[in-house]
MITIMI-806365 format. One record per residue (C-alpha): x, y, z; residue in one letter; residue number from 1; chain. Coordinates in Angstrom, 3 decimals. Layout:
@X->X	Y->Y	Z->Z	type->A	seq->NUM	mol->A .
...
This chain:
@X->0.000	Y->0.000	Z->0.000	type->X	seq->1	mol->A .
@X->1.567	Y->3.421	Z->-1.006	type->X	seq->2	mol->A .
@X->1.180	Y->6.939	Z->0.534	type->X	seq->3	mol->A .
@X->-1.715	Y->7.680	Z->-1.653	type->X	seq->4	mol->A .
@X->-3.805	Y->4.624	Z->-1.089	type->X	seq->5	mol->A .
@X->-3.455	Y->4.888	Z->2.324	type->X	seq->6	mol->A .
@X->-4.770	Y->8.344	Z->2.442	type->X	seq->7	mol->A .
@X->-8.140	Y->7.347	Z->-0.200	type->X	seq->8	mol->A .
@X->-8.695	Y->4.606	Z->2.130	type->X	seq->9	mol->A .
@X->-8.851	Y->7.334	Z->5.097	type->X	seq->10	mol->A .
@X->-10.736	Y->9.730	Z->2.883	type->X	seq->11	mol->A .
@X->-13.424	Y->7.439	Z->1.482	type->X	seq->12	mol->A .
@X->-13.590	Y->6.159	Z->5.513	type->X	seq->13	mol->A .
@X->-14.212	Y->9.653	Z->6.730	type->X	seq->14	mol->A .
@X->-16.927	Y->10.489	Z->4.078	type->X	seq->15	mol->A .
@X->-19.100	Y->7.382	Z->4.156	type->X	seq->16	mol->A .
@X->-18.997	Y->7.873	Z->8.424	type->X	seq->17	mol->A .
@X->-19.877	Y->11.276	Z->7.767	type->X	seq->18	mol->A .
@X->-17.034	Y->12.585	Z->10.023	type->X	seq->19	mol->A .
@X->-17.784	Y->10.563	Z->12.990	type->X	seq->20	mol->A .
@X->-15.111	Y->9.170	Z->13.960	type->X	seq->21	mol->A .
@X->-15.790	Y->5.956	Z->15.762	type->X	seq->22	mol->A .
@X->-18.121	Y->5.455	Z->13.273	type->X	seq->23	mol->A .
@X->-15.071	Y->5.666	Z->10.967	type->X	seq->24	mol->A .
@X->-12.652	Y->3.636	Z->13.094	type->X	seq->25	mol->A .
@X->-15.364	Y->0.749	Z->12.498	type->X	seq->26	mol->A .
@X->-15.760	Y->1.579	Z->8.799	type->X	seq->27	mol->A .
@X->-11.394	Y->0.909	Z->8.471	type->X	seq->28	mol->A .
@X->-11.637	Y->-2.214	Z->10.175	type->X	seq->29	mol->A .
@X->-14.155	Y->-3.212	Z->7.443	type->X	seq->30	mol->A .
@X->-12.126	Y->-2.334	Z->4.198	type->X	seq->31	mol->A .
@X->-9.056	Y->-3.516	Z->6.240	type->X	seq->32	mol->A .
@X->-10.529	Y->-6.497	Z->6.373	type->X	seq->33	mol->A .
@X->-10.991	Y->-7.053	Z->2.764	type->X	seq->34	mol->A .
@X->-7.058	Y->-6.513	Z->2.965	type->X	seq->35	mol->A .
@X->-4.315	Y->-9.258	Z->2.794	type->X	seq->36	mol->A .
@X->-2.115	Y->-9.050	Z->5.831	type->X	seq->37	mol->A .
@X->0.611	Y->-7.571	Z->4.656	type->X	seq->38	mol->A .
@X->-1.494	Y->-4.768	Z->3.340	type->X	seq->39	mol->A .
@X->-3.227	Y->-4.155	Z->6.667	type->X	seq->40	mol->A .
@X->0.483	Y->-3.963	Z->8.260	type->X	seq->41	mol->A .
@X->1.824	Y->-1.629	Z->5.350	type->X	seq->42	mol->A .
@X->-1.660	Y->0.673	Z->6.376	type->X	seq->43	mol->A .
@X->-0.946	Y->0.739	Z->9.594	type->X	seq->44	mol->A .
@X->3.200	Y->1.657	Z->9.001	type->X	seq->45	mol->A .
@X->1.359	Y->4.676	Z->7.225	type->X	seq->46	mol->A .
@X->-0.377	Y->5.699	Z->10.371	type->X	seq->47	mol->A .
@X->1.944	Y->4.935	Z->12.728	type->X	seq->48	mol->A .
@X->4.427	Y->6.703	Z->10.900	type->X	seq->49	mol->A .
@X->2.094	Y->9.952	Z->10.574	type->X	seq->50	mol->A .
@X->1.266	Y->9.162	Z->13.637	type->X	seq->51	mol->A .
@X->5.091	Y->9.625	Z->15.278	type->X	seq->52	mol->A .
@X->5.429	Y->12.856	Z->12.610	type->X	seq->53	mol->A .
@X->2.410	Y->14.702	Z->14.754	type->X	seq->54	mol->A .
@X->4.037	Y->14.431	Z->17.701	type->X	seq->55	mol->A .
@X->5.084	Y->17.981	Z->18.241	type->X	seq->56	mol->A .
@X->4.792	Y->20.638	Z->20.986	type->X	seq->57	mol->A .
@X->3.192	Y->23.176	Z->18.049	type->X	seq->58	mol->A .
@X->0.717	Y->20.493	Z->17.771	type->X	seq->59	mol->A .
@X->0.110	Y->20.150	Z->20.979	type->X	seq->60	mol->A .
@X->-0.443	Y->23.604	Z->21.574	type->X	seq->61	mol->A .
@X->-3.382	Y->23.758	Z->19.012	type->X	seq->62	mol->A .
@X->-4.897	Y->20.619	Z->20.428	type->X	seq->63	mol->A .
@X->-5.175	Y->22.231	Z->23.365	type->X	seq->64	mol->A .
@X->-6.800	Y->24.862	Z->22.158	type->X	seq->65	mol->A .
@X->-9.456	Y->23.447	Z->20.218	type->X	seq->66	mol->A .
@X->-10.104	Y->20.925	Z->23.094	type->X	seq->67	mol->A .
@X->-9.938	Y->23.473	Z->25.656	type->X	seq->68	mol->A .
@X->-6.652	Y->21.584	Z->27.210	type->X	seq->69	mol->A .
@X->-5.214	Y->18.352	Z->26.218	type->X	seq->70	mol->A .
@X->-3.522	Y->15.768	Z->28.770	type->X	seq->71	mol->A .
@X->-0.612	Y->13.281	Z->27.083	type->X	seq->72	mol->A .
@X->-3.881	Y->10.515	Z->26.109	type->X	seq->73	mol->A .
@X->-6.453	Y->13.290	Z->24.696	type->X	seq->74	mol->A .
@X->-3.317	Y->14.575	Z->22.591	type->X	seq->75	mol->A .
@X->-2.714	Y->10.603	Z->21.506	type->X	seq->76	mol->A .
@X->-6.072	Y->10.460	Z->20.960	type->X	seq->77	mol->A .
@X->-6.345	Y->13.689	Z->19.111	type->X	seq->78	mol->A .
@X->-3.349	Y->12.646	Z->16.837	type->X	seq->79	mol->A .
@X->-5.487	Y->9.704	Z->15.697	type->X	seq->80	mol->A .
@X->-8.125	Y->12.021	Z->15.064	type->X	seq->81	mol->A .
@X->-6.152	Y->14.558	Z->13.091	type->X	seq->82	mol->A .
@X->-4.866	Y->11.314	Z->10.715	type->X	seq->83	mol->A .
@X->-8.539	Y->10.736	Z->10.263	type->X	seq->84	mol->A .
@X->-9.015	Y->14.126	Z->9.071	type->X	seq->85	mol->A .
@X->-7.542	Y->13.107	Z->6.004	type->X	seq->86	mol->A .
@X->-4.192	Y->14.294	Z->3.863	type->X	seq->87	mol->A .
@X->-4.788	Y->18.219	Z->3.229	type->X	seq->88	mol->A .
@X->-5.813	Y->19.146	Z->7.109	type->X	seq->89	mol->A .
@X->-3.073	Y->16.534	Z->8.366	type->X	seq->90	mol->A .
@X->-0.362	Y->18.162	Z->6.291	type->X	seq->91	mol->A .
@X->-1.583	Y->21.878	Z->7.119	type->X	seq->92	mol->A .
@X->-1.648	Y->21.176	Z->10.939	type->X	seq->93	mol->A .
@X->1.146	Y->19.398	Z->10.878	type->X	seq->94	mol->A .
@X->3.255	Y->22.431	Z->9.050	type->X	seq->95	mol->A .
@X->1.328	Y->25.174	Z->10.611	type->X	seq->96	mol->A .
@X->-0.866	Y->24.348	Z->13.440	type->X	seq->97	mol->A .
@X->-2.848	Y->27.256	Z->13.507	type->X	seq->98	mol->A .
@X->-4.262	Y->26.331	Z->9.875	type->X	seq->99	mol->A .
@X->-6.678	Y->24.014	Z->11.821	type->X	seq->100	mol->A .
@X->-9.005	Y->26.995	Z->11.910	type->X	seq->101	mol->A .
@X->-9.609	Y->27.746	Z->8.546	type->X	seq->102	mol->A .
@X->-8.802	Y->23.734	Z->7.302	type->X	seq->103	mol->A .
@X->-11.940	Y->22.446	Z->9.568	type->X	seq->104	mol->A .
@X->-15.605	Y->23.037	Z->8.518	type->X	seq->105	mol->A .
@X->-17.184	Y->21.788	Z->11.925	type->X	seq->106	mol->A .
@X->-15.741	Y->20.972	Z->15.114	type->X	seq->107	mol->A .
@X->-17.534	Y->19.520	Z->17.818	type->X	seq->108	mol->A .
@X->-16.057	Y->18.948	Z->20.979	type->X	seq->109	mol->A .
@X->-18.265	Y->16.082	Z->21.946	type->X	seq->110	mol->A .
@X->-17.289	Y->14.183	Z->18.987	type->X	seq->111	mol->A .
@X->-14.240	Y->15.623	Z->17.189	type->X	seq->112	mol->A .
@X->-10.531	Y->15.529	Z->18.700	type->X	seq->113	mol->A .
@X->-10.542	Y->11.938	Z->19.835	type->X	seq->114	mol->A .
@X->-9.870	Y->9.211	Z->17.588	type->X	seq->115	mol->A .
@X->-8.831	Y->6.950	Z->20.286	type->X	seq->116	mol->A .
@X->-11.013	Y->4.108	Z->17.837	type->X	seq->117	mol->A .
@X->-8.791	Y->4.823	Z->14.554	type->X	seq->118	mol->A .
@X->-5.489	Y->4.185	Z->16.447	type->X	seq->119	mol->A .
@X->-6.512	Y->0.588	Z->16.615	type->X	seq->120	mol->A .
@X->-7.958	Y->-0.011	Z->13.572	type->X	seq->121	mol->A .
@X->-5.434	Y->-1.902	Z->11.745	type->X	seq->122	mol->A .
@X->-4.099	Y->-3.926	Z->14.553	type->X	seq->123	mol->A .
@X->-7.658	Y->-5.335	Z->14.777	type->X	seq->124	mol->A .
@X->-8.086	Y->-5.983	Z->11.530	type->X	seq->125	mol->A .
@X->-4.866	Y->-7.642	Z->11.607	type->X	seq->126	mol->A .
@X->-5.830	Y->-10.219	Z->14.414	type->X	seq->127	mol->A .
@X->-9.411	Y->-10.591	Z->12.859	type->X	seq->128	mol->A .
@X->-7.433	Y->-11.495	Z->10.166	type->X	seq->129	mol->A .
@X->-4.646	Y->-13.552	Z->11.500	type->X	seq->130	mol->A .
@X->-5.530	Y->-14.887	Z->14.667	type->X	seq->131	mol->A .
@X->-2.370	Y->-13.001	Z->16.263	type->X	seq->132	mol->A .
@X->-1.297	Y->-10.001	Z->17.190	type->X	seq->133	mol->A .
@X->0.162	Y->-7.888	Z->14.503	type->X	seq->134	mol->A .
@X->4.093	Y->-8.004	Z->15.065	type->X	seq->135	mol->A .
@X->6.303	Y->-5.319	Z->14.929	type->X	seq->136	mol->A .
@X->6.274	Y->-2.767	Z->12.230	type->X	seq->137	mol->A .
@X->9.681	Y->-2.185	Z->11.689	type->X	seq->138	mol->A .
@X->9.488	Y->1.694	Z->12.246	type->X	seq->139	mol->A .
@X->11.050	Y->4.112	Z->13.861	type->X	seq->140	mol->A .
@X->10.122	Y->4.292	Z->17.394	type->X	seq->141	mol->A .
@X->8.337	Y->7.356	Z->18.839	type->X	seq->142	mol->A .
@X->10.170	Y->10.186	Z->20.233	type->X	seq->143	mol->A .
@X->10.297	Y->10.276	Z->23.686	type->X	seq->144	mol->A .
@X->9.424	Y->14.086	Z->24.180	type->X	seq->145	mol->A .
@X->7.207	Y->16.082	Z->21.443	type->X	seq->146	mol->A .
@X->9.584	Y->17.722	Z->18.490	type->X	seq->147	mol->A .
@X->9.788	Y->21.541	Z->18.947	type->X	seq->148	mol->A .
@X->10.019	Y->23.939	Z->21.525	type->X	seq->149	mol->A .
@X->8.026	Y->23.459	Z->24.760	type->X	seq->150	mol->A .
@X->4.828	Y->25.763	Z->25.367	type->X	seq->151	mol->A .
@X->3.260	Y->26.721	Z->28.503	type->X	seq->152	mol->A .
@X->-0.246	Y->25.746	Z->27.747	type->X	seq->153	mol->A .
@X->-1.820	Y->27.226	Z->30.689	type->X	seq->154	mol->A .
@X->-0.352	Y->30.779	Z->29.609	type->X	seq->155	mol->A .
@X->-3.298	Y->31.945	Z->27.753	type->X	seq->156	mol->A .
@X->-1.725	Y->35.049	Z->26.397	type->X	seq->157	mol->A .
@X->1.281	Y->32.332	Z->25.419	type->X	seq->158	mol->A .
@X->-1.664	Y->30.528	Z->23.498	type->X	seq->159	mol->A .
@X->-3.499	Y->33.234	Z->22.101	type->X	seq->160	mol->A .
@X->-0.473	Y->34.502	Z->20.568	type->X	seq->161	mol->A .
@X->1.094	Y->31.323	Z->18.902	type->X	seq->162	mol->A .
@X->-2.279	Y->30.237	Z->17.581	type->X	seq->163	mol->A .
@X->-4.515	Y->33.772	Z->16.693	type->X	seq->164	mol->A .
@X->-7.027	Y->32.227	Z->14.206	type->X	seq->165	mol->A .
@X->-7.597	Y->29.127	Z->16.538	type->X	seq->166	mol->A .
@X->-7.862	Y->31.358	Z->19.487	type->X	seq->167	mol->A .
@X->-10.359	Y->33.735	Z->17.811	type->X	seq->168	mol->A .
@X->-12.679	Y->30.914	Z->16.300	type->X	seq->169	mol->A .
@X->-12.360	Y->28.306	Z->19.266	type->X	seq->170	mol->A .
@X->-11.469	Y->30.448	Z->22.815	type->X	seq->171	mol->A .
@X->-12.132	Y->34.294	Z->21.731	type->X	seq->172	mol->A .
């Protein structure tokens, strides 16, 4: 599976759940299951890898704005989420955070922000598949500390400044 079938796969996920995304996370198991093994591993190198590329304290930052704060699992979770989102708002958050606010339509805190679900989509499908647990991917590991420049998320002012379309369409 390359780069771009990995992100139609998302895409088409996303659409037919219409944005929910647990509804979405079940949706991927589906057409993961329809997958050979190998392919369900390559799909979940692909998020895995995104996954490890998101983890930065910019990132962070705008997580915790649009969630109104963000502990280490709701910014896992919100990672997962972001992947789900699809290629053009991943790419734009992940270069400039604060893009989130004109890249997303809707955003509803009850729903959006936690794809907890989508994080485990593959390995499922994998065991479903296999009748083991999906071995290692080969990858680099995580960093142990976000990329970037540490932020002190309970500075408003600190917030408000670093992410001024966020904060005016989500906190202002």
């Amino acid at each position: 599976m390359d780069e771009t079938e990995f992100w139609e796969l998302v895409d088409a996920t996303r659409e037919a759940a219409e944005g929910d995304p647990e509804e979405q996370a079940d949706l991927l198991v589906d057409r993961l299951l329809q997958l050979d093994p190998d392919m369900v591993l390559d799909f979940a190198r692909h998020f895995e890898a995104r996954y490890n590329r998101a983890y930065t304290w910019d990132l962070w930052g705008a997580a915790w704005v649009l969630l109104d704060g963000a502990s280490d699992d709701a910014f896992d979770f919100f990672r997962c989420w972001l992947i789900g989102q699809g290629r053009e708002v991943y790419e734009g958050a992940v270069h400039h955070p604060d893009s989130l606010a004109d890249l997303l339509d809707d955003f509803d805190e009850e729903i959006d922000g936690d794809g907890e679900e989508l994080g485990y989509a593959a390995d499922e499908a994998y065991e479903q598949l296999t009748g083991t647990v999906a071995p290692d991917l080969g990858i680099a590991p995580a960093p142990s500390e976000p990329e970037g420049t540490p932020l002190d998320f309970e500075d408003e002012s600190v917030l408000a400044g670093r992410y001024p379309k966020l904060w005016e369409r989500f906190r202002g």
